[in-house]
C-alpha positions in Angstrom: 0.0 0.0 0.0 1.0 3.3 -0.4 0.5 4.3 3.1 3.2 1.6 4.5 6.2 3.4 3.4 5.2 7.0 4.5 4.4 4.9 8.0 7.9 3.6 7.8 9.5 7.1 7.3 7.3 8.6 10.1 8.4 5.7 12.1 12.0 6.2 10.8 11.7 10.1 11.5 10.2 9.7 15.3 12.8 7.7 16.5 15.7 10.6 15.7 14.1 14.1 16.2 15.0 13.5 19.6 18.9 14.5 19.5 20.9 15.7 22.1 22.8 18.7 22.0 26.2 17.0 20.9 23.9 15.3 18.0 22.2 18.5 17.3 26.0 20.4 17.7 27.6 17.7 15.2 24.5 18.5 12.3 25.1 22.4 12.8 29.0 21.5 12.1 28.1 19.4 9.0 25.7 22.1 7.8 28.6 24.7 8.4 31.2 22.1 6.5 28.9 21.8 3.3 27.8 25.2 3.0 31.9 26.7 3.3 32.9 24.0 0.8 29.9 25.1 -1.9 31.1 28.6 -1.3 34.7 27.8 -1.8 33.8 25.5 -5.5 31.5 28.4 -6.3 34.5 31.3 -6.1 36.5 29.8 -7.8 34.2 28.8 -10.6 34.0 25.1 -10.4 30.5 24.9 -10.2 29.3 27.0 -13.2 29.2 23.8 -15.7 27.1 22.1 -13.0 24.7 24.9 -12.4 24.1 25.6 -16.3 23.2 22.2 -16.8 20.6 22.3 -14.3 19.5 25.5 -15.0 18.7 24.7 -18.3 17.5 20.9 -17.9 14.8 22.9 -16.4 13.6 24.8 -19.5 12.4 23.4 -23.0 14.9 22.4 -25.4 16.1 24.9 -27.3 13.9 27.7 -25.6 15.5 28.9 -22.1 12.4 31.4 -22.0 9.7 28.6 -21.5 10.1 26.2 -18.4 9.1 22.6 -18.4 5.5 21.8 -17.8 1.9 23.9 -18.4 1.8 27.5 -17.7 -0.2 26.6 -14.3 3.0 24.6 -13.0 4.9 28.2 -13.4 2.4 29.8 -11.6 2.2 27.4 -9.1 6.0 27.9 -8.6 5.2 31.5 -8.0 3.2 30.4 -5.3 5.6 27.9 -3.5 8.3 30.4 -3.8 6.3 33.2 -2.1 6.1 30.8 1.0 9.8 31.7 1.3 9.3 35.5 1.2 10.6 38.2 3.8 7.1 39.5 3.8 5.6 35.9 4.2 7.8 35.0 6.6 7.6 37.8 8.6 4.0 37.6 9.1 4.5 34.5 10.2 7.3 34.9 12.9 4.8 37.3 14.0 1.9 35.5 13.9 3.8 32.5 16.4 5.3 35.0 18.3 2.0 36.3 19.3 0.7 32.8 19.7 3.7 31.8 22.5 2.8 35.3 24.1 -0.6 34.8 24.3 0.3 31.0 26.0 2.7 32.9 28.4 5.7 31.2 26.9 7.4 34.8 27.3 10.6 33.3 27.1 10.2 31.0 23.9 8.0 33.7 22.1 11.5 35.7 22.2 13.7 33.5 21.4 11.7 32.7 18.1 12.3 36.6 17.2 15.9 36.5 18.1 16.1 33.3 16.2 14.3 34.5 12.6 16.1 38.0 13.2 19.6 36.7 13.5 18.8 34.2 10.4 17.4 37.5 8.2 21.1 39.5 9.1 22.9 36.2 7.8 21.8 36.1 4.8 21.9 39.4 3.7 25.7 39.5 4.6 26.3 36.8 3.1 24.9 37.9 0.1 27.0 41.1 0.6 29.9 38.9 1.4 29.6 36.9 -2.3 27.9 39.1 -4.1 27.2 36.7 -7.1 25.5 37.9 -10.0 21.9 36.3 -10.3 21.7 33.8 -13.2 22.0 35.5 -16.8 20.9 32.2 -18.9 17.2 32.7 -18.6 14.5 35.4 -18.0 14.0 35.6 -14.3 10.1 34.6 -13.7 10.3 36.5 -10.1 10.9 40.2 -9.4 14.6 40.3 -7.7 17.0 42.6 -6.7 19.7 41.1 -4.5 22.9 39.4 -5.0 22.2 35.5 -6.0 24.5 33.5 -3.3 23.0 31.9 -0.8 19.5 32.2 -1.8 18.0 34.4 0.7 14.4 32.5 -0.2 15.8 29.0 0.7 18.3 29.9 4.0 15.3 31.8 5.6 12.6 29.0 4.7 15.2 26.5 6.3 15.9 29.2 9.3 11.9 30.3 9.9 9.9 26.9 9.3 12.7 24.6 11.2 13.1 26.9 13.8 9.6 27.3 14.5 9.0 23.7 13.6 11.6 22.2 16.2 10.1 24.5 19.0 6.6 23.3 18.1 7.7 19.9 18.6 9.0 20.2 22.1 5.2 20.9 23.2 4.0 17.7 22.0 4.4 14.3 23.5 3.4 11.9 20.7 6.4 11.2 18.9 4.2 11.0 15.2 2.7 14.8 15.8 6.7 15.9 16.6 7.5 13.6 13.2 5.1 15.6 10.9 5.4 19.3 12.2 9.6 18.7 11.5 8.5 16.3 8.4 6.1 19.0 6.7 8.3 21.8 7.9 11.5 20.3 5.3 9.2 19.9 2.9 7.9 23.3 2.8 12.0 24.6 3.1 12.8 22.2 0.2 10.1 23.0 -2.1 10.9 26.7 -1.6 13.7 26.3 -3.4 13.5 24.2 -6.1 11.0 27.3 -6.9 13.4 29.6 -6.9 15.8 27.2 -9.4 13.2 26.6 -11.1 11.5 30.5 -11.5 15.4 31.2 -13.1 16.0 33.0 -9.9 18.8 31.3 -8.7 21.9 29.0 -9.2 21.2 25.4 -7.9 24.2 26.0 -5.8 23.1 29.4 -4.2 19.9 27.2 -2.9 22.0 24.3 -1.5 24.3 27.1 0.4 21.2 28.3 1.6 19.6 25.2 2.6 23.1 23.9 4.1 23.3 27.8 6.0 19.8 28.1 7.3 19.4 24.2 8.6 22.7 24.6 10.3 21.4 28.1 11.6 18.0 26.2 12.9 19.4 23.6 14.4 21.9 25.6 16.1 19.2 27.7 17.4 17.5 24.1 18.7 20.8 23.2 20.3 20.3 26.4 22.0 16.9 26.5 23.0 17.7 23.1 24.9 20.2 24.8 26.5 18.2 27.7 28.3 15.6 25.5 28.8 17.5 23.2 30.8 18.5 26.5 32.9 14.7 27.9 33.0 15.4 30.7 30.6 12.9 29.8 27.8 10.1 27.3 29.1 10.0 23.8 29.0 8.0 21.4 26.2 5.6 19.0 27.4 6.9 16.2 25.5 
């Protein structure tokens, strides 16, 4: 059936979103290692064959104007990449910052906007930092106006719905509710951007440093949260 393998990745996924802060502390380090050494192939130019190839494979042959699929899939792509918006996700920061207020979780309610703040500051000097041209090969099917690496749309999709997303899961105590809020909240950060490689937006590479930046950036902030919790300065879960 096709219910018994997305049991088996629940199943799977339940039994490791419970890290402890070395496991959570090794993941931020690996997230660290993989985005430096995109950054390091991408300056000195080793990826550009790579992220053409992509690029293109995404378009009809022999028209880089016109991406694969219907005119609906585009549009749909407009939609899924607007998920990964500063305006988006700024309404949404707020929106669960006012939530953990309202539930008297003071403490976690701040650390949320600390979090998504910080993660906002990282990628725009890191754009500032690399300042890569966006990609020239196609017309761009999304208004932009920032340097292209990391892809501000994938680290802060990675930074906002992870972060929120691991701190949601420390108030449940069923291990398949904490399994699809982390589940659903990688799915969201991944489709976000293949959208914006898609849309012509973006080098595959700047969304892999983004994805690698902003996960290492989210789970840092988890390995955190555990921290001060353990010491009383953000509340507790339930789980």
């Amino acid at each position: 059936m096709v219910t018994a393998p997305i049991s088996r990745f629940l199943r799977w996924l339940s039994g490791h979103i419970e890290l402890g802060l070395a496991g959570l502390l090794a993941l931020v380090a690996s997230g660290v290692w993989i985005f430096a050494a995109i950054a390091e192939e991408m300056v000195e130019g080793e990826t550009h064959a790579f992220d053409e190839n992509l690029l293109l494979a995404l378009r009809a042959p022999g028209n880089p104007a016109d991406p694969l699929g219907p005119p609906w899939v585009e549009e749909l792509a407009r939609d899924v990449t607007a998920l990964g918006g500063t305006g988006f996700l700024t309404f949404l920061t707020i929106a669960a910052v006012g939530f953990l207020w309202l539930q008297r979780r003071h403490g976690t309610a701040l650390f949320v906007l600390a979090s998504v703040g910080s993660g906002m500051i990282l990628s725009s000097t890191a754009k500032l930092l690399f300042d890569r041209p966006r990609p020239d090969l196609v017309p761009h099917g999304s208004y932009v106006y920032t340097a292209s690496f990391p892809s501000g749309h994938s680290l802060m999709a990675a930074v906002t719905y992870l972060t929120l997303a691991v701190l949601l899961a420390r108030g449940f105590a069923e291990a398949r509710l904490k399994a699809y809020v982390i589940g659903l909240a990688v799915f969201v950060t991944l489709a976000v951007g293949v959208s914006r490689v898609y849309l012509g937006v973006h080098w595959p590479t700047d969304v892999a440093a983004g994805w690698a930046a902003g996960a290492a950036w989210a789970l840092g902030c988890a390995a955190l949260a555990r921290y001060l919790s353990q010491r009383g300065a953000i509340e507790e879960g339930e789980g």
